[in-house]
N, C-alpha and C positions, 0 to 999 in steps of 0.2 A: 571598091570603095575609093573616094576621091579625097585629098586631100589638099585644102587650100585654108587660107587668110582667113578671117573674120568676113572681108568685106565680101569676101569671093563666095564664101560659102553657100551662105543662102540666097546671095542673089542667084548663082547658078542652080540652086536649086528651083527655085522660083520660077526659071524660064524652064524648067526642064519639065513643069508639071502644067504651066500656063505662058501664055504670053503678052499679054495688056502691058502697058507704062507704068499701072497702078500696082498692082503685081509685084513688078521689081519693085516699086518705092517702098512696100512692104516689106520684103525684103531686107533689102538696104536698114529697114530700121529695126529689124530686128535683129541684123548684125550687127550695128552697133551696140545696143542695150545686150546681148549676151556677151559681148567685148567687156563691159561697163560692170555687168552682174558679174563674172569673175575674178575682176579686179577688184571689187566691192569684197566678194570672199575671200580673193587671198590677201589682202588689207585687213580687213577684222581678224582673219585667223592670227596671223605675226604680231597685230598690236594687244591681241590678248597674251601671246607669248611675253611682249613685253612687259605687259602687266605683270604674270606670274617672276618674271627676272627679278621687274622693282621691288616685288612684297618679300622673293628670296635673297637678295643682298640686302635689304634694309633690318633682316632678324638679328637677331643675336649675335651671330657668325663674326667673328674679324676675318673671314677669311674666306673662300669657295672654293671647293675644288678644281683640279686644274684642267679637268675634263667640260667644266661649267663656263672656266673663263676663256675654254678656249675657241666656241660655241657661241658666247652669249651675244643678244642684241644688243648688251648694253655698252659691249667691248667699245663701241666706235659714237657712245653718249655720253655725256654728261648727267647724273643725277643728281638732285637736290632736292632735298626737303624742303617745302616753304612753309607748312604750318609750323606749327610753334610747340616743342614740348615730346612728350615720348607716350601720349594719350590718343584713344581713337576720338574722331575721325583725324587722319594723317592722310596731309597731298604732300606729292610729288611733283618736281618739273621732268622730264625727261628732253634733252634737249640734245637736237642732232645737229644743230649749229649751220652751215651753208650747204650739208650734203655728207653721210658719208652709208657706205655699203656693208652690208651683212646680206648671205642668204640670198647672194643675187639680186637686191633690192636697194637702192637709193634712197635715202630719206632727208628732207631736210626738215625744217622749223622744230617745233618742239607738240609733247602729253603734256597735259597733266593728268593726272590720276591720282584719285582721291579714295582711302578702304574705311569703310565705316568699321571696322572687325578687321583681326586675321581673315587672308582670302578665302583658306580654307574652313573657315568657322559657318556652317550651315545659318543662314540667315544673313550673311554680310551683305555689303554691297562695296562692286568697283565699277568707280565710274571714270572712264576715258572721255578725254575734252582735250578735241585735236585744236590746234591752234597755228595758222599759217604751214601747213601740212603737206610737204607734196612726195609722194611715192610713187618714184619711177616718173616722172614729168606728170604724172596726173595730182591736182590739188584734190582736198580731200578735208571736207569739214563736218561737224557733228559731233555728237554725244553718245556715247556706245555705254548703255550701264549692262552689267555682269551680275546677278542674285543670285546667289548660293542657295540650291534647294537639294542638298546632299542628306538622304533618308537612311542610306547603308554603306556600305564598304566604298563606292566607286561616288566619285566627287564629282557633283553635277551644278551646271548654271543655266540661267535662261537669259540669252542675250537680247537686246532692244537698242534698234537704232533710234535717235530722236532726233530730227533737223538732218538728215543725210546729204548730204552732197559732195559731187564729185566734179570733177573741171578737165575735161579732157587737154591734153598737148596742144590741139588746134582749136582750144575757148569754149567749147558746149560744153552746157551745165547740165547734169544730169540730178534728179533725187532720187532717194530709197530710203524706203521704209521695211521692217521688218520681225520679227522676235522670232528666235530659234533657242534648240536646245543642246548644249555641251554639255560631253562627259569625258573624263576625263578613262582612259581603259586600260591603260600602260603609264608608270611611273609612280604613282602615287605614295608606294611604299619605298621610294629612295626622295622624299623632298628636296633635298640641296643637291640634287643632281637632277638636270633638267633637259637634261639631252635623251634621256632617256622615255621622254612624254610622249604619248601618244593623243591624240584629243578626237573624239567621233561629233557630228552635227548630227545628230540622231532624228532631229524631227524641227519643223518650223517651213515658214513661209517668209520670202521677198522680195518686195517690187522696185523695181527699176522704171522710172519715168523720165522719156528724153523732154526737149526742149517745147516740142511739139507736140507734144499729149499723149503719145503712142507710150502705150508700159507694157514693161515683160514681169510677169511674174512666175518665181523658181520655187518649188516647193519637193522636198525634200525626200525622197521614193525609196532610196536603202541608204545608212548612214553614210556620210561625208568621213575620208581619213585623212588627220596631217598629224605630220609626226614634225616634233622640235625638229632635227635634224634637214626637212627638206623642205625648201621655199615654195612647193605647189598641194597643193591636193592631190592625193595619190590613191583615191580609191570609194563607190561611192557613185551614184547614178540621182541626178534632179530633174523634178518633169517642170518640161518649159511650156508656156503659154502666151503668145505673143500675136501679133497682127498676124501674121505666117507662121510662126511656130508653132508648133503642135508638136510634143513629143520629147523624148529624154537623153539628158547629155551625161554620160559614162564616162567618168574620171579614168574608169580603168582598173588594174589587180593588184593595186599598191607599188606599183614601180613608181620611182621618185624621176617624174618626168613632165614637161610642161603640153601634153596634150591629153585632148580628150575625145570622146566619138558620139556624136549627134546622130540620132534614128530619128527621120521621121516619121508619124502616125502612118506614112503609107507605104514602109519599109526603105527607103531610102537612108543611106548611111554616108557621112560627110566625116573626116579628121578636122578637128581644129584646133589653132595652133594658140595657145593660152597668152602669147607672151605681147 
């Protein structure tokens, strides 16, 4: 098994099965969009955590445990209400101000997020509205809505990107489109402790399209795990589809670590490095 970069991966892969110029260029773009496509996941994962933080200090509570605040995303934001009154719909600003860190992640500008309901009230709606956004030097704009379609015990949503884009470090814009589905599988029965969440991507589809017209799409093969506590996906296999890609990238057995293992369709196994 070989372990290398984003950019290394499957270009060496590429020459190891072919050799043309055209080949590699394939390549090359298909490591950047699965570069692109993981950063897009682990970006929606955290700013849903952060949603779940706003709706849990905004309750009733004068107060949160000290296991909550010592964890939270929001330790290092500024929240504010800017609707008007103590009636749904209720927005928030979340505001990271010039930069600060949680979770191994940088963020600066500001959410807003908007609950039509309690989050947890089957039927609601949260909608995230990034605003001058950048995570980890990548900018990051769009509209992330969350619908509560919770039928039984275990609290479920179905996410929708609308307007996606991302802005790498070195200026290319990328979009993504997509709708998946979150369930919530750990924590539900301690609400105001949030360290304790677990969250599964159980099902959905998303495309990633570079500059250039080349798109990867990742579709969802055994549920995705992240748990409040770790800043990556720790568990959880998506099959890739791309100019060259063919085949499924393995988060791995729940260890809280920033890699994962790309098979390709012709047995070929790559490590790549998430970060």
């Amino acid at each position: 098994m070989k372990k290398l970069k984003y950019f290394g991966v499957l270009a060496m892969a590429a020459l190891a099965l072919k050799s043309c110029n055209r080949d590699d260029e394939n390549a090359l773009d298909d490591a950047a969009l699965l570069k692109t496509s993981a950063v897009i996941d682990r970006i929606n994962e955290e700013d849903f955590q952060m949603g779940m933080e706003t709706a849990n200090e905004e309750s009733a509570l004068d107060s949160r445990p000290s296991d909550l605040t010592e964890t939270s995303l929001t330790s290092c934001a500024t929240v504010t209400q800017t609707s008007v009154g103590t009636s749904f719909p209720m927005t928030f600003e979340v505001d990271f101000g010039s930069g600060c860190t949680h979770n191994g992640i940088t963020r600066s500008g500001s959410l807003t997020i908007t609950f039509t309901d309690y989050l947890m009230a089957t039927g609601s709606v949260m909608t995230i509205q990034r605003n001058d956004y950048v995570v980890n030097g990548y900018g990051v704009a769009g509209t992330v809505t969350y619908t509560n379609q919770t039928s039984g015990s275990v609290p479920q949503w179905t996410r929708t990107v609308t307007n996606g884009q991302i802005t790498t470090p070195d200026g290319a814009i990328y979009t993504h489109t997509g709708t998946r589905t979150i369930r919530q599988t750990e924590g539900a029965a301690t609400p105001f402790v949030l360290i304790d969440n677990t969250f599964e991507i159980s099902a959905g589809t998303a495309t990633v399209t570079r500059p250039n017209g080349s798109s990867l799409t990742a579709t969802i093969q055994t549920p995705l795990v992240k748990h409040a506590t770790c800043g990556y996906i720790s568990e959880g296999i998506l099959n890739l589809q791309g100019t060259f890609l063919d085949g499924d990238l393995d988060y791995g057995n729940d260890t809280c670590d920033n890699t994962a293992v790309y098979t390709h369709s012709d047995g070929a196994t790559y490590t790549v490095v998430l970060n």
